[in-house]
N, C-alpha and C positions, 0 to 999 in steps of 0.2 A: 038617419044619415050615418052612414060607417065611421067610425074614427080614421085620425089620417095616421098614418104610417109613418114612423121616423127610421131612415137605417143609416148607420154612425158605427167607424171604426176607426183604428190608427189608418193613416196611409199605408197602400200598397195591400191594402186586406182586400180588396175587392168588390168595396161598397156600389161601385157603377152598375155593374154587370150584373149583381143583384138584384139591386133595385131597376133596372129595364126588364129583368126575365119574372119578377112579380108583377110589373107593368102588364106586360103580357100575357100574365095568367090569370090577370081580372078580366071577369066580363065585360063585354063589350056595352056602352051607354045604350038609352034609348035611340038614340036617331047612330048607333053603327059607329061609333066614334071607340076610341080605345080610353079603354075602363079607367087608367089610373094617368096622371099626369105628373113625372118629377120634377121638384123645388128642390134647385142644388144650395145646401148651403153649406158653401166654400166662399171665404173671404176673398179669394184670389180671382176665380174663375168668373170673376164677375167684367174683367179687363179684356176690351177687343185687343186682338193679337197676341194676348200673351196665352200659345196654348198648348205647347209642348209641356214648358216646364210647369205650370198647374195641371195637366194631365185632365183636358175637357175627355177627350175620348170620343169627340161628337159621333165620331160613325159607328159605337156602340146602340146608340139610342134609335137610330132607324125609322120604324113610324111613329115612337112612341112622343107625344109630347114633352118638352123641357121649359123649365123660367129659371131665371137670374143668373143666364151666364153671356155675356157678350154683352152687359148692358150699358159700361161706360168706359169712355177712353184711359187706354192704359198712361198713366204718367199722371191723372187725378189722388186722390185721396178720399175713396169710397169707408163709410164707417158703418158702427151697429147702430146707429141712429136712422140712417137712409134704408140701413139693409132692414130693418121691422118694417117700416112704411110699406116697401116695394116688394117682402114677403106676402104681407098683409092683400095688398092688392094684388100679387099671384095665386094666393088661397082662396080666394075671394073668384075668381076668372073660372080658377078650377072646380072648385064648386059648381060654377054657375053651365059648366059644361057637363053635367051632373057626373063626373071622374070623381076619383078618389084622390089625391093628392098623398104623394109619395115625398116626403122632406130626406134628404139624402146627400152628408156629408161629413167634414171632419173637422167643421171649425165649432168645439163645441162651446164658446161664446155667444155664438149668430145661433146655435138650434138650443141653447137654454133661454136666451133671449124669449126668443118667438114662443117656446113652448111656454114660457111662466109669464109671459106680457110685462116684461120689464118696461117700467117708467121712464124713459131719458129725455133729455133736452136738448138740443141738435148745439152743439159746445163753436163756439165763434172763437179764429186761432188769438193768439196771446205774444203776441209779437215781445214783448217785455220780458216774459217767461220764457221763451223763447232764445231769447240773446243768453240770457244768466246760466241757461244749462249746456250751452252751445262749448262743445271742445270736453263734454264729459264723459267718461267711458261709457259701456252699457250696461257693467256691474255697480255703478254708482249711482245710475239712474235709477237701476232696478231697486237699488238697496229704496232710494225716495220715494219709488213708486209703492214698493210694498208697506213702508212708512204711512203714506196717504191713505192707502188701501186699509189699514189697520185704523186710524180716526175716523173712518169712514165708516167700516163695516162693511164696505162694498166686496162683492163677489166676484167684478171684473176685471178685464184684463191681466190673465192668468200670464206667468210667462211664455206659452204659447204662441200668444200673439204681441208679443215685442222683445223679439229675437233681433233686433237693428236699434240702434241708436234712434233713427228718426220715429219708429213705430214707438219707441217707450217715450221718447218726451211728446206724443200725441197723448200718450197714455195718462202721464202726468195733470197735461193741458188737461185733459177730461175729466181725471179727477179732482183735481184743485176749481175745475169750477165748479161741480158739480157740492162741490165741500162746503164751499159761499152761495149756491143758489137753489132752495128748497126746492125739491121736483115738484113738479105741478100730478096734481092725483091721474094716474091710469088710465089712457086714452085708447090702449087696444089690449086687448081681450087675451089669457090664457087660452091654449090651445088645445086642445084633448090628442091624445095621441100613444098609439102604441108603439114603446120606441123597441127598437130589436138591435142589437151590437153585433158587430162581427169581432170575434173572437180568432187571436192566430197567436200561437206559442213565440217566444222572443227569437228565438232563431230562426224558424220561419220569415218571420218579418223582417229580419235582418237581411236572409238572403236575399228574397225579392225587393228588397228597398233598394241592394245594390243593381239586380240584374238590372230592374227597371231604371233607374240612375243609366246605367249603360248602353242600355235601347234608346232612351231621350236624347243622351248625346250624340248617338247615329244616327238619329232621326233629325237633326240639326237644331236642337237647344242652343249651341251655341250662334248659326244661324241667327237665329231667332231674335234675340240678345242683340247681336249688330243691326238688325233690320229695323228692332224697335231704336236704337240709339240713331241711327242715320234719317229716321223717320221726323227726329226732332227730341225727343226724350233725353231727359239730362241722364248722365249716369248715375247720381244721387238717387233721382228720385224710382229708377229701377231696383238700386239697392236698397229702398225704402222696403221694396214688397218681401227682403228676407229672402232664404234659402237659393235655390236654384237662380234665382235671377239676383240676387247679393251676389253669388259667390262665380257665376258665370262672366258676371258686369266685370265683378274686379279682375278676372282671367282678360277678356275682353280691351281692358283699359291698360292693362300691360302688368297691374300691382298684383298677379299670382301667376306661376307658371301653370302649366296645364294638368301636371299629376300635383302639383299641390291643390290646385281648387278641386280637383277629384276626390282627394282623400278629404282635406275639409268640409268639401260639401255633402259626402258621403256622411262626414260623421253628425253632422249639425241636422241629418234627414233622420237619423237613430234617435237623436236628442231629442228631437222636433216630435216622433213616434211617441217616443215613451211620456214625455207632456203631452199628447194627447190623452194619451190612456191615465194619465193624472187627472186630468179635466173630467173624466167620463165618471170615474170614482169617485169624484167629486160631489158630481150630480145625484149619483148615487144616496151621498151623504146627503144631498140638500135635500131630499125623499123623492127623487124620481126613481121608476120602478126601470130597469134596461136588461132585456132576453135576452140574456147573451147564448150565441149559437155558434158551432167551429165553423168555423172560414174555409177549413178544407175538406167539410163535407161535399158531396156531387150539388153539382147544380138545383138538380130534382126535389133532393132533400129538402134542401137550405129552401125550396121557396114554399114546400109541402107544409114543413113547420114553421115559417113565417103565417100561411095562411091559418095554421090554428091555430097561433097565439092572437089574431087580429082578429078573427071570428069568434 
């Protein structure tokens, strides 16, 4: 059985388009089906309607199979607890369709997760804990989070992913309980996996975080934003999910004008970049091995030496 594939890079590096056009250059199953099957893991993209600003791309993927994106309604509070289970049982699907399973994104929480079979406990909210942090910046939070993260030992919840007030006191919540209630032993399994990075020089990625920033907003992001708010979606809980729908919500709600949520959000998508690529090196340090490969080599390249680093 072939190892599975993981391809992971900052935002705006190219990871979709990648990972379909190696889709496509695996052979075909026994019964004619297409060779490999992608598992997005992006924390976001997992929200029906929200799809500009997560940047699904669905009409990239064409015949090629996808899982876990469109899986729950936007305005929930999807976590790395649900997201292993629902991995688990898309690897498992894929497999069973004898494809290769292509793991392919940028929340590098949700794909250390899965690859090392982290332990967790599905954490039940804290309404108590809840009220006492209520009204506290998101540098005071962070300062506690990282606090907790330090008696802990824990790995998680990098600042990547609680970039908002509400995402860091979940973060909290999860670590405080997790602090009081000894993990129960390893119920799913590390993963084998050849991981491969796409690799883009800082200005590079700077420009295209803006172009594309500027193509989402013609494409109607901000649309999108109103459609999910009149749909019934509080505007809190929009600005729960961070970046593009934080700072869209608040243009939207009247509390930014429209070149300042541009420029803001432009720069919190840099910020948001370079934490990724914090996280990645991270990994690195905790002994995963990651190919990393230029992002702006031709298509051909990039999937020629993917296939010989898998093979």
């Amino acid at each position: 059985m072939k190892k599975m594939l993981t391809i992971l890079g900052p935002t705006a590096c190219g990871k979709t388009s990648v990972a379909v056009a190696v889709a496509r250059s695996m052979p075909l199953t026994e019964e004619g089906a297409c060779g490999a099957e992608i598992i997005s893991g992006d924390s976001r993209q997992v929200y029906r309607g929200m799809d500009i600003g997560t940047g699904k791309d669905l009409q990239e993927y064409g015949t090629v199979p996808y899982h876990l994106i469109d899986i729950c309604q936007a305005g929930t509070r999807y976590n790395l607890f649900q997201y292993q289970q629902d991995f688990m049982e898309a690897y498992n699907t894929v497999r069973s369709h004898g494809a290769v399973p292509i793991l392919c994104g940028g929340t590098g929480l949700y794909i250390e997760a899965v690859l090392k079979g982290y332990s967790l406990s599905p954490v039940p909210q804290n309404d108590e804990l809840r009220q006492s942090l209520e009204g506290k910046t998101l540098n005071e939070l962070a300062a506690m989070l990282e606090e907790l993260k330090q008696r802990s030992g824990s790995t998680m919840h990098n600042t990547t992913d609680v970039d908002s007030p509400q995402r860091a006191i979940r973060a909290i919540e999860i670590e405080t309980y997790n602090l009081k209630h000894p993990l129960p032993p390893r119920e799913l399994p590390a993963v084998e996996s050849v991981v491969i990075g796409l690799d883009i020089d800082r200005d590079t990625r700077r420009e295209k975080i803006t172009k594309r920033l500027k193509a989402r907003l013609q494409e109607g992001m901000v649309e999108e934003v109103r459609g999910l708010i009149d749909s019934g979606i509080h505007p809190d809980d929009l600005t729960y999910y961070g970046l593009e729908y934080k700072y869209v919500t608040e243009y939207v709600t009247g509390k930014l004008e429209y070149d300042e949520m541009f420029r803001q959000l432009e720069i919190a998508i840099h910020q948001f970049a370079k934490r990724q690529m914090t996280w990645f090196r991270g990994m690195e340090r905790r002994g995963f091995t990651i190919h990393w490969i230029d992002a702006g080599l031709p298509m051909e390249e990039k999937v020629k030496t993917i296939f010989e680093l898998w093979q």
